[in-house]
Backbone as a ProteinNet text record, in pm:
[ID]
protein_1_A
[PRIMARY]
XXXXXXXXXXXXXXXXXXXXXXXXXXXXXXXXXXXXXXXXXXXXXXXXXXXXXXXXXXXXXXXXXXXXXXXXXXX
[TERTIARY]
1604	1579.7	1553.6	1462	1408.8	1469.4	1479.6	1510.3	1391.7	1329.4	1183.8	1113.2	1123.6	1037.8	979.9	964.3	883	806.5	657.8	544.9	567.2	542.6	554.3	490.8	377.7	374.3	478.1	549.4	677.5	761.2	841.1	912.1	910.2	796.3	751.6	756.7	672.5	667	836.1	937.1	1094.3	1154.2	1086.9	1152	1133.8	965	947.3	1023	1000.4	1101	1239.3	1322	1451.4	1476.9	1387.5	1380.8	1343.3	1223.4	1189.6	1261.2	1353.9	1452.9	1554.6	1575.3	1746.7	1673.9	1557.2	1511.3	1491.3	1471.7	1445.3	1579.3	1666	1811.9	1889.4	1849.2	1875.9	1820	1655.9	1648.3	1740.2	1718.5	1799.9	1959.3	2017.5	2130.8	2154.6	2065.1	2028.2	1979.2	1881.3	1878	1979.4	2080.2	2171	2263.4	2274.7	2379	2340.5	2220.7	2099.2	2149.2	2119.6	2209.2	2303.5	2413.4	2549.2	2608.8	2486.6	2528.8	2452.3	2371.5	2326.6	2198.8	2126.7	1993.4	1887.7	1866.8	1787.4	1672	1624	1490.7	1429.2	1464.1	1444.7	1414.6	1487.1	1463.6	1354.1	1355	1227.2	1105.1	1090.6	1004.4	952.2	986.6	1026	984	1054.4	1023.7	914.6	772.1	636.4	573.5	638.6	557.3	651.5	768	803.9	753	784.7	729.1	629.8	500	357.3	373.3	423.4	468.7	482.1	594.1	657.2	551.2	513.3	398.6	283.2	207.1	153	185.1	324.9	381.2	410.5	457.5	528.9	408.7	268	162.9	60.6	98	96.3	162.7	287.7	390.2	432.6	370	321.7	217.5	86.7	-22.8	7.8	105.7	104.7	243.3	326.4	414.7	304.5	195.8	136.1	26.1	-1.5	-77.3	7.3	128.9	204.4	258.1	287.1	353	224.2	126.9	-39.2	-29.8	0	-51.1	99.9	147.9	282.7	289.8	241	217.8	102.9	36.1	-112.4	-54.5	106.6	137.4	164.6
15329.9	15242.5	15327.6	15313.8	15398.7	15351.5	15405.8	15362.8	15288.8	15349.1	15264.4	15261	15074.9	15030.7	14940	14931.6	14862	14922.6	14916.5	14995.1	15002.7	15171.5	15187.1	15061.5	15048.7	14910.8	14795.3	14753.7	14650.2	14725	14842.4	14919.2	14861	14912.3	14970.7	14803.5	14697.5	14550.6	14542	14595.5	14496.1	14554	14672.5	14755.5	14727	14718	14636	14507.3	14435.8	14319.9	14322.1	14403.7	14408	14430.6	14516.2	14567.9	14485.6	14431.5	14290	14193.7	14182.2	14049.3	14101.6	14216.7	14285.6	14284.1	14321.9	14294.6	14144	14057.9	13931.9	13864.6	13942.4	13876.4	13933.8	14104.9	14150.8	14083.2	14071.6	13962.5	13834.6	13763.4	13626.7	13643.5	13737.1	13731.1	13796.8	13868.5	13928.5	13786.1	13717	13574.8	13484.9	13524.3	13388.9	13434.9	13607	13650.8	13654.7	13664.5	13647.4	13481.8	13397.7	13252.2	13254.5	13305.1	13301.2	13368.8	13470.2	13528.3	13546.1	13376	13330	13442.1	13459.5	13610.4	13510.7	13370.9	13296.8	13329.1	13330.2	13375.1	13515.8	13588.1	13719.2	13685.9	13583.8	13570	13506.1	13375.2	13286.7	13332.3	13471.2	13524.6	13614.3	13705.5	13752.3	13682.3	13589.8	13486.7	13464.3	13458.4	13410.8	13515.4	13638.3	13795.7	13815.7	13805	13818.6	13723.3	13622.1	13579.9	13554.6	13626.6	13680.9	13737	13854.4	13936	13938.7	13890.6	13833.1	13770	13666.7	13569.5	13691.6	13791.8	13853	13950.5	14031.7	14086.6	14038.8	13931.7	13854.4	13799.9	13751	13715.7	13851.9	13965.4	14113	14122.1	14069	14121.6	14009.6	13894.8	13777.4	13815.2	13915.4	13917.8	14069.8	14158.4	14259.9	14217	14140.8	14103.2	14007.5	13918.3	13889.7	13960.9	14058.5	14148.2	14253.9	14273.5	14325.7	14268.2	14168.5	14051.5	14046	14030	14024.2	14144.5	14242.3	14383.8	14382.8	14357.9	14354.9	14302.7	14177.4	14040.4	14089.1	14207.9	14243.8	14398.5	14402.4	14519.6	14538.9
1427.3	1540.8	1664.2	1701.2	1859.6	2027.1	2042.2	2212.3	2307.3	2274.5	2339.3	2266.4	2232.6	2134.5	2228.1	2357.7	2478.3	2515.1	2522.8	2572.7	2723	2773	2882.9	3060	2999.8	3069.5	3077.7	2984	3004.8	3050.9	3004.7	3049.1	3230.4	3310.5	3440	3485	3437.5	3489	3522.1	3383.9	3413.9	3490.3	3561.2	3623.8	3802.9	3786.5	3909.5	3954.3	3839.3	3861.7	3914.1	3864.4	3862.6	4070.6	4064.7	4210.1	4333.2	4294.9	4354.5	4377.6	4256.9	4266.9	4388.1	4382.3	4449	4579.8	4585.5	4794.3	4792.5	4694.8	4756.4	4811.1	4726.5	4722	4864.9	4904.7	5056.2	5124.3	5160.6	5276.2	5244.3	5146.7	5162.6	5251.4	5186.4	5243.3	5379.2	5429.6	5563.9	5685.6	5569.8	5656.7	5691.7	5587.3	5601.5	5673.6	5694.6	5787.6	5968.7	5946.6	6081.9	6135.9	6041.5	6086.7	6142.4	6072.7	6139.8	6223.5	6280.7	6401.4	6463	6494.9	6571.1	6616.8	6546	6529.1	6505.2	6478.4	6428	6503.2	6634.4	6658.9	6607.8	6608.3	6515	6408.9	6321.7	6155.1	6162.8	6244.4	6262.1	6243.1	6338.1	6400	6237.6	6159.6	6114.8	5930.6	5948.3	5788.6	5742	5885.7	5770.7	5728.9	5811.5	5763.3	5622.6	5589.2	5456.4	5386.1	5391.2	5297.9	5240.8	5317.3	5318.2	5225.4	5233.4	5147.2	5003.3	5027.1	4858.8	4820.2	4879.6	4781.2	4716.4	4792.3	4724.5	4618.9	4714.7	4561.9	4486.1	4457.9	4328.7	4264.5	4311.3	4200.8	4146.3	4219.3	4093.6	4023.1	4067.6	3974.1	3862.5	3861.3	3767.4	3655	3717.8	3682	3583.9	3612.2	3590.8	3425	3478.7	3364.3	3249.9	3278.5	3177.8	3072.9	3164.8	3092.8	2986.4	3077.6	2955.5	2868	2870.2	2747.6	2605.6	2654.7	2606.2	2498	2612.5	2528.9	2446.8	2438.8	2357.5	2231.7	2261.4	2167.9	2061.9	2095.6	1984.9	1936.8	1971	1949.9	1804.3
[MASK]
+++++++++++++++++++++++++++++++++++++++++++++++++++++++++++++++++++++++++++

């Protein structure tokens, strides 16, 4: 049994992922601490440039996990 039996492409997609999720999860909780101490114009200000963001990274990182699933699936 091998250690990496995931082609380096999935490998790199779950890896992006994992990372992606842990900053989506710092801003969230950076926002919700920005709330409660009363920082809300800053976050306001602040929220449509992230989440600019995310929306584009996360549909590479959609586009990049289906291509590897693909190449997996014909593996």
């Amino acid at each position: 049994m091998t250690t990496n039996q995931y082609s380096p492409l999935m490998r790199l997609v779950s890896k992006i992922l994992k990372y992606f999720l842990l900053v989506m999860l710092g801003f969230a909780i950076a926002y919700i601490l920005s709330t409660a101490f009363n920082a809300l114009p800053i976050a306001k200000t602040l929220l449509p440039i992230v989440v600019f963001w995310f929306q584009k990274l996360g549909i590479i990182l959609l586009c990049l996990l289906a291509a590897a699933v693909i190449l997996e699936s014909w593996r």
